[in-house]
C-alpha positions, 0 to 999 in steps of 0.5 A: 739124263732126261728131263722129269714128267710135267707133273714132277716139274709142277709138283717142284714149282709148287713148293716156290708156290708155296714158301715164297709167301714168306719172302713177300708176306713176313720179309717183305712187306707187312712182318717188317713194318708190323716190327717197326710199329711195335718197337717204334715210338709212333713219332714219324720224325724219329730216324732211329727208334730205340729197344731194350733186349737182354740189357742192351739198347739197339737201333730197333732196325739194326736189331732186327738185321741182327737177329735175321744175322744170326738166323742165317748163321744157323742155317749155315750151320746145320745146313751141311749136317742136314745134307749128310743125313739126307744123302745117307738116308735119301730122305731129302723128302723128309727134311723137306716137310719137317722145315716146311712145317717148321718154318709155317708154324713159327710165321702162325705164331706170330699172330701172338706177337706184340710190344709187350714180348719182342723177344718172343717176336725175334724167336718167331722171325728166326724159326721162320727164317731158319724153316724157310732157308733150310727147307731151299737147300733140299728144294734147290737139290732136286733141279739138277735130278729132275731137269736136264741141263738144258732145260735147268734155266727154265725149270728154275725160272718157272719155279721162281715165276710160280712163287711170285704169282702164289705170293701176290695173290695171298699178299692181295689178300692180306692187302685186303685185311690191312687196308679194308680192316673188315669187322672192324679190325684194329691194324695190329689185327690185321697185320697178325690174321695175315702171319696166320695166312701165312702159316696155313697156304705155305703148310697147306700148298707145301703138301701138295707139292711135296705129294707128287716129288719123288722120294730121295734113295740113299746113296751109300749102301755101306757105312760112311763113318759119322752121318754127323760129320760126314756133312762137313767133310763133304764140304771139305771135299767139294772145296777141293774139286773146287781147285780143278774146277777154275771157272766153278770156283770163281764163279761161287766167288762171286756170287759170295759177293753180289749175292750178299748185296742183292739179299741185303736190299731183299732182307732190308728194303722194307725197314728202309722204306718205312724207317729211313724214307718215311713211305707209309705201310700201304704205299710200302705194300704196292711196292713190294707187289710192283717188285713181285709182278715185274720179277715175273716177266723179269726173270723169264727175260733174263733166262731168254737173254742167258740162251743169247748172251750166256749166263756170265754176261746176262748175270753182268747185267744184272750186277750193274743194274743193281750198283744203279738200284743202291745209288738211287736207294742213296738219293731217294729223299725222304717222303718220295713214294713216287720215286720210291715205286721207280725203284721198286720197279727196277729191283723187281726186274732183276730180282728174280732174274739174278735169282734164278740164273745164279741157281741154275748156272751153279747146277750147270757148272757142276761136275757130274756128280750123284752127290747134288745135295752136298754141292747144293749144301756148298752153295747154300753154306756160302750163300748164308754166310754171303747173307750174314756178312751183309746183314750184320754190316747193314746193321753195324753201318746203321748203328755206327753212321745213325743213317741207313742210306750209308749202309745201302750206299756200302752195298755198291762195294760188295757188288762191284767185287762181285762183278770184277769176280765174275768177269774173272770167271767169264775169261777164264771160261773163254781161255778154257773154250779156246784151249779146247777149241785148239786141240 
């Protein structure tokens, strides 16, 4: 196959444009430390800030682990009924706006949010979430029909490059409301006008890109049974090819495992920072902006060691890398901001490298297949469930130990599985170049 034109690649890149503004704006940075203001007691010496929902205390942190928990549940859920009926249909297109608008909405909402209505606050974090995630398993369907497999690593990485640029320069924005306060604007008003900002540039550069994507063709023209069934019996079927395909199966083992770390520091790192280490919401703020400008010549990096190493080996690199990051996240003392941006730096550059060759080493390990979508589904499914186990851990740890660096410090051991996993994958690819080579 050939490579699409330039403008349906830019068209592609220009939804990560648009939603990454979640992942900095409302994961990130300013929604997590917006939560732990409004559910925390304002006593900075407190470590763990009790809430009251549905006649339960929790750890205000673990809650919201918890509810981001059960977010990614659904999507795990829904995510291969969707798929059936975008593969039936074509109409990945389609699902792709609704949870766009879906997921925009819920983070325009927000605005609304305050003490006195927390759980009208988690229903928010979780239709954004759920809008965000769902939205990626169409998204992520569309690299291996527009993109030789040649030219995947770059097209994925330029999607991811042109997420962190779109997201820095509306978090700079937000930056601006926050710490300037302009009409003098209270910090809780600052903080929602940017959920607003939010809302608006995902809707608005979502149509944009969705303009110029090509609209999916169904690909059964005869009845296939149940279209809300169907979903799931492809999973089953796609786990079956999975036992002729060695190196495919055991790569997705992996990334089950290092995948569930890297998502949890991600998902967490910001309650951690402020809960946990004390660093204030501004210094939080750079951080995160130091993670998104390094993760851009990051992932670019990462793609040009993939083309001399190949992907298993580069991906290696990057699990060690991270098994460095959760030590250091242990030993970081309480206060060290400076400490705290080295970090930051470090998570930045093999963030989005990790990211985007774990999706486009899975679309180039694929079988040839017209069925993308319920093989990125399958990858979707594990990745959620992957998040899942990691949340809800980080969570449990955290309410079980009263301290959130043993949480990060449990993180070490899903990484480690994931590298031994992965060096498993990489020899049995080896054997596999070698048996061929012979004959």
């Amino acid at each position: 196959m050939q490579t699409a034109s330039k403008k349906v690649i830019n068209g592609w890149a220009m939804y990560d444009w648009a939603n990454s503004v979640y992942s900095l704006v409302i994961t990130s940075t300013i929604f997590p430390a917006y939560f732990e203001a409004v559910t925390g007691d304002g006593n900075d010496a407190t470590a763990n800030d009790i809430v009251q929902l549905g006649g339960r205390h929790f750890v205000n942190t673990s809650l919201y682990n918890y509810a981001l928990a059960f977010a990614f549940l659904v999507v795990a859920a829904l995510s291969p009924l969707l798929s059936s009926i975008a593969d039936y249909k074509g109409n990945k297109k389609q699902f792709l706006f609704f949870f766009c608008s879906m997921g925009s909405l819920a983070c325009s909402a927000m605005f609304f949010f305050n003490r006195n209505n927390l759980g009208y606050g988690l229903a928010c974090m979780i239709i954004a979430c759920i809008g965000f995630w769902s939205s990626l398993v169409f998204y992520n369907s569309y690299l291996p029909e527009i993109a030789a497999p040649e030219d995947r690593d770059r097209v994925s990485a330029k999607g991811f490059a042109m997420g962190y640029i779109g997201s820095v320069i509306l978090q700079i924005i937000c930056f601006v409301f926050v710490l300037a306060k302009p009409f003098g604007m209270s910090d809780g008003l600052a903080a929602k006008i940017s959920f607003l900002l939010v809302g608006l540039w995902w809707w608005i550069f979502g149509q944009i890109a969705l303009a110029k994507l090509p609209a999916g063709a169904a690909l059964y023209a005869t009845d296939r049974g149940n279209v809300f069934t169907n979903g799931y019996k492809e999973l089953s079927k796609v786990w079956k090819q999975l036992g002729h395909l060695p190196v495919l199966k055991r790569f997705l083992g992996a990334f089950f495992f290092y995948n569930m770390g890297v998502q949890t520091v991600m998902l967490a790192a910001t309650l951690y920072g402020k809960s946990e280490l004390n660093i204030p919401t501004t210094n939080l703020i750079i951080a995160i902006l130091i993670i998104q400008l390094v993760a851009i010549p990051g992932a670019y990096t990462m793609a040009r060691l993939s083309d001399k190493m190949g992907n298993f080996k580069s991906i290696l690199i990057a699990i060690a890398v991270w098994i460095l990051i959760c030590i250091i996240g242990y030993l970081i003392p309480r206060d060290g901001i400076y400490q705290f941006y080295m970090l930051a730096t470090l998570v930045g550059f093999v963030m989005g490298g990790i990211q985007s060759l774990s999706r486009s080493t899975y679309a180039k390990l694929m079988p040839e297949t017209k069925d993308t979508t319920s093989f990125f589904s399958f990858f979707d499914v594990t990745e959620k469930i992957a998040i899942v186990i990691g949340m809800f851990s980080f969570g449990y740890i955290n309410e079980l130990t009263g301290s959130q660096r043993n949480s990060v410090l449990a993180l070490v051991i899903f990484f480690v599985i994931g590298l031994l996993v992965l060096l498993s994958a990489l020899q049995k690819q080896n054997r596999i170049a070698i048996s061929t080579t012979s004959i």
